[in-house]
N, C-alpha and C positions, 0 to 999 in steps of 0.2 A: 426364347419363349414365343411361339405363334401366339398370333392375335386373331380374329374372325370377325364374320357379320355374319347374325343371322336373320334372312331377309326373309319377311311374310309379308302378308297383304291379302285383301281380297283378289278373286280372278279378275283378271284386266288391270289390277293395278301399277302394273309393270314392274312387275318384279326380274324376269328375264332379261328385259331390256336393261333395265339399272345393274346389271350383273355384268354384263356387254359393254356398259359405257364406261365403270367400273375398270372390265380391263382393258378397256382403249385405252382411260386415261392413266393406268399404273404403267402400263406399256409406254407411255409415250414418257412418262418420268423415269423407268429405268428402276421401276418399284418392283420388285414379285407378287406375285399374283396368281393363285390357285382356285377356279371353282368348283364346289361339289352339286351336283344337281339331285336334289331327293325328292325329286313330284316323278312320279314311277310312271303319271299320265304326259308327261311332258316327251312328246317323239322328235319336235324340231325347235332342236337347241339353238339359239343363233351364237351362242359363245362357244369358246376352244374349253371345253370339258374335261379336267382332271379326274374326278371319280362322278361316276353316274347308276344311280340304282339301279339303271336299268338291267346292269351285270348282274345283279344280285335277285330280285323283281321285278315286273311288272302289273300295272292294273288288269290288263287287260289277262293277263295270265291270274291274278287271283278272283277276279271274276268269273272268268271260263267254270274254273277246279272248283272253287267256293258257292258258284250260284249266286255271289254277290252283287249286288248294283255299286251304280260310280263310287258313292260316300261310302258304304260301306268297304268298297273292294281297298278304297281308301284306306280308312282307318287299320284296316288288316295289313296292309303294306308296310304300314311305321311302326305295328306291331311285330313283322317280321322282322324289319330291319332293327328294332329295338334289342329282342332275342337272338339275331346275328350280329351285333355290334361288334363285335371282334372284326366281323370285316372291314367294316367300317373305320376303325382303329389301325388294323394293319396298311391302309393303302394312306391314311393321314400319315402318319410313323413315313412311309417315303416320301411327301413332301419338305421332309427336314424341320429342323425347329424352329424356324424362322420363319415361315411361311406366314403368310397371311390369306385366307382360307374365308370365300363369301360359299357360303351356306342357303341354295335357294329353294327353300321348302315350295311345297303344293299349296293352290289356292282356297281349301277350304278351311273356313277360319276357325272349324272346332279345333284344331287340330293345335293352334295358338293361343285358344281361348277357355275351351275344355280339356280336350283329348290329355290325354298324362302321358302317350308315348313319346313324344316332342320334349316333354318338361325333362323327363328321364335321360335322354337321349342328352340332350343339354347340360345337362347335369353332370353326366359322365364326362362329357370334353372339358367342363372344368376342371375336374378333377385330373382329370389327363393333363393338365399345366395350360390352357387354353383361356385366353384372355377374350371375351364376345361381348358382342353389344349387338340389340336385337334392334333390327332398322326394320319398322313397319309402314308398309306404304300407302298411301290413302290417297284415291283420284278427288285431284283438286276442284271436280265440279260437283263435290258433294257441297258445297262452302255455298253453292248457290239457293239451295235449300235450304229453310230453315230443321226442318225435320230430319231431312237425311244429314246434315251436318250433327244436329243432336246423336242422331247413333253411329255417325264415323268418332263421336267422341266417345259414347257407350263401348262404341266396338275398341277401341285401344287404350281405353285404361283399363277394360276386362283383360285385352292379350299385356298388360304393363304387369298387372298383377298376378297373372298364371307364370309368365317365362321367367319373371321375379332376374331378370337381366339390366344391366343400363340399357334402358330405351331411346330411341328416337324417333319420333313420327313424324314424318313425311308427308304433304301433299303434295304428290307428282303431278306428271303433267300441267304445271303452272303455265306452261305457254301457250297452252290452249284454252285458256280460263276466258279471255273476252269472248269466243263466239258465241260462250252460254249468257250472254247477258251481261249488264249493270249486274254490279254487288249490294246489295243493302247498306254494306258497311265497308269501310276501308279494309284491305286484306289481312293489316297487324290486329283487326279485331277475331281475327277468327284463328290467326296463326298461335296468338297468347290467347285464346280463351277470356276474353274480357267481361264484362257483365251478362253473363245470361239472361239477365233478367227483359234485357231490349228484344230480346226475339219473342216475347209474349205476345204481344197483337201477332206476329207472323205465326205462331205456334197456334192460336185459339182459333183464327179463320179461318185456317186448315184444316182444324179437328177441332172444334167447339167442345165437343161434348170430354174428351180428354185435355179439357185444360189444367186441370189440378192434377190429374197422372203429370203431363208434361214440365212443369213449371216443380216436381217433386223430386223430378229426374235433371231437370238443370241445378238445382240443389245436392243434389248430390254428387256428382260432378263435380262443383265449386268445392265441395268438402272436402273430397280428396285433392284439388286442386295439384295434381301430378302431371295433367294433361298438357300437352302445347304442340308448336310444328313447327318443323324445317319444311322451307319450299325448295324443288325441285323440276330443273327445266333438264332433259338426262343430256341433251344435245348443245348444251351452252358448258363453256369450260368452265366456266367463271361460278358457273350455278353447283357444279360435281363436284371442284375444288372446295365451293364454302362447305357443302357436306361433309366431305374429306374430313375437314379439318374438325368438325364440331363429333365426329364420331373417335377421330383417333383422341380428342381429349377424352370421351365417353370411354374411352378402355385406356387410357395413359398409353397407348403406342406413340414412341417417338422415331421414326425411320431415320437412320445415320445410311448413309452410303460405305459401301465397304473402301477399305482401305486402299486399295489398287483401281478405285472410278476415279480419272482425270479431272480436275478442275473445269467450272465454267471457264470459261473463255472470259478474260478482265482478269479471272478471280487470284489472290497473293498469297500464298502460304509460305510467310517468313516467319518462321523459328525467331528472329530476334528478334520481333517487334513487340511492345510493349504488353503487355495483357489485355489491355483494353479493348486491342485490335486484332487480341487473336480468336479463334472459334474457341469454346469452354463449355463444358456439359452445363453448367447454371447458364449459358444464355442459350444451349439448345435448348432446356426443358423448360424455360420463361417463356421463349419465343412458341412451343409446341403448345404451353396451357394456358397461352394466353388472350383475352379475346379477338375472336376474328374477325380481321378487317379485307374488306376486297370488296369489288362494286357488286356482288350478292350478297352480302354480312347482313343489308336492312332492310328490311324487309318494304320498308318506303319506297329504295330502290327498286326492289321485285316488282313492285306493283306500279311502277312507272315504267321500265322496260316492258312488261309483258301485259299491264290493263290501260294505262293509261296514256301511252305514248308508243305504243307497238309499234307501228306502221311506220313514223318517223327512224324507232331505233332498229328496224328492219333494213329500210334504208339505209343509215347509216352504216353499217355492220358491212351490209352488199359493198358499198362502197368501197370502206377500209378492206375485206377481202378481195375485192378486183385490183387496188393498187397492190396490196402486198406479193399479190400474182406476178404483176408488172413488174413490179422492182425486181422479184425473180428469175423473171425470165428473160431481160434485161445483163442481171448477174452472168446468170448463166450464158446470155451470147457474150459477154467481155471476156469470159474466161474460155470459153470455144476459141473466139477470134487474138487471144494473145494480149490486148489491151489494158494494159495496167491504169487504175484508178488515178485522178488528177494528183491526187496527195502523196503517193506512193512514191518512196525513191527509185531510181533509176539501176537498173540492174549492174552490179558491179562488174569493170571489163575484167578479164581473166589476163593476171600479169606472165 
């Protein structure tokens, strides 16, 4: 059964790049990993591209033909590709059934929030056996605002409700959140959606005359209380990993390695040993839905690494990377130069 993501967001909210770090980090696990690119205006892809609409359309080509502008030429594009889905289908069909398939739509958010071509589209890969979860990205310096945070919240529980997908929303670029300033409020206040109601003085000073719109619309909000955030630093592993993990529970994906991938290194696979100590599908899928722990999981964390102690765990980090270098290169001259380790026994003479 594949499993997906499908990645929207506003433009700029790095949607591409999270695609990119995506398969850095499945590449470096030894995961698979297929991306489809469907923004027909996107010409400089920075990831390795499995299917790309561009084979299929472009904007710049339905504009030309059409007389249409950007949005519009838009819109026409996931209309064609909607009406062409069969191609679509036939080049997923060769990435096999196991794939795992991130989906990096265009940055115009009718297209998430209104548009019906996307919804359709989506629709169909379920029904193809397609397991998705729709990862919406939101730049983390909307949080600094109290207004624009209001409609980064408008803005994704309208797209929660169109894609009608398990969601997950995302404030990206967490690591660059301190050069916009102090926060009003601690980050888990914005990441859980906590009482709207404290952004009133920030909400009314800014726009007086809309304070009863304002204050009707954080109300509303709380109603549906569907909304919340993962944060995202796309360049921290620790940061991609807790995503990882909170999106494969979001579609029940549990990744088993195939049967002929060697053992970590330490790791014991003895057939006799008790059950307790051996690997068992109930403690893969406890251990896959269960909550996640890692020094990104809290978000207190998050806001200590990247707001409130940055500089310190910059340093630090520089640190630990420059020794890990050393001990490397290090390695590497013992084993150029023949030199066996202190502990190591002594090479056996040949009788």
């Amino acid at each position: 059964m594949p499993f997906g993501e499908v990645v929207c967001g506003s433009p700029g909210s790095g949607k591409s790049t999270y695609c990119y770090g995506k398969h850095q980090l499945f590449s470096a696990l030894n995961r698979p990993i297929a991306i489809v690119n469907l923004d027909p205006a996107n010409e400089t892809i920075p990831y390795p591209c499995d299917i790309d609409i561009s084979s299929l359309i472009t904007l710049q080509d339905a504009m030309k033909e059409l007389g249409l502008g950007p949005n519009g030429g838009m819109l026409y594009c996931m209309e064609y590709l909607e009406a062409n889905y069969d191609w679509l289908e036939d080049r997923l069909k060769e990435l096999g059934p196991d794939a795992y398939v991130l989906f990096d739509l265009p940055g115009q958010v009718e297209l998430s929030t209104n548009h019906e071509s996307v919804k359709r589209i989506v629709k169909r890969l379920e029904k193809s056996g397609f397991r998705l979860a729709a990862v919406h990205l939101c730049d983390a310096h909307y949080v600094t605002d109290a207004s624009k945070y209001i409609s980064v919240l408008m803005l994704s529980l309208r797209a929660m409700l169109h894609l009608e997908l398990p969601h997950i929303n995302v404030l990206s670029k967490v690591d660059l959140l301190k050069q916009y300033g102090d926060l009003d409020f601690n980050l888990d206040f914005y990441t859980e959606v906590q009482d709207l109601s404290h952004l009133e003085n920030a909400l009314s000073t800014a726009s007086p005359r809309f304070a009863a719109l304002n204050m009707a619309i954080c109300s509303l909000i709380e109603d549906f209380s569907l909304v919340g955030f993962e944060t995202l630093a796309v360049e921290d592993k620790e940061s991609m990993l807790n995503l990882t993990h909170t999106i494969d529970k979001a579609t029940g994906c549990v990744f088993v390695p195939p049967a002929t991938t060697p053992l970590p290194k330490g790791a014991i696979n003895d057939p006799n040993a008790p059950s307790s100590q051996r690997p068992n599908a109930w403690g893969l899928m406890s251990s896959a839905m269960s909550t996640a722990k890692g020094p990104r999981s809290d978000v207190r964390d998050v806001q200590e690494r990247w707001i409130d102690a940055k500089e310190e765990w910059d340093a630090y980090e520089k640190a630990q990377w420059r020794r890990e270098g050393e001990m490397v290169k290090e390695e590497e001259a013992r084993r150029k130069n023949g030199i066996r380790e202190r502990n190591a026994p002594p090479p056996r003479e040949k009788s």
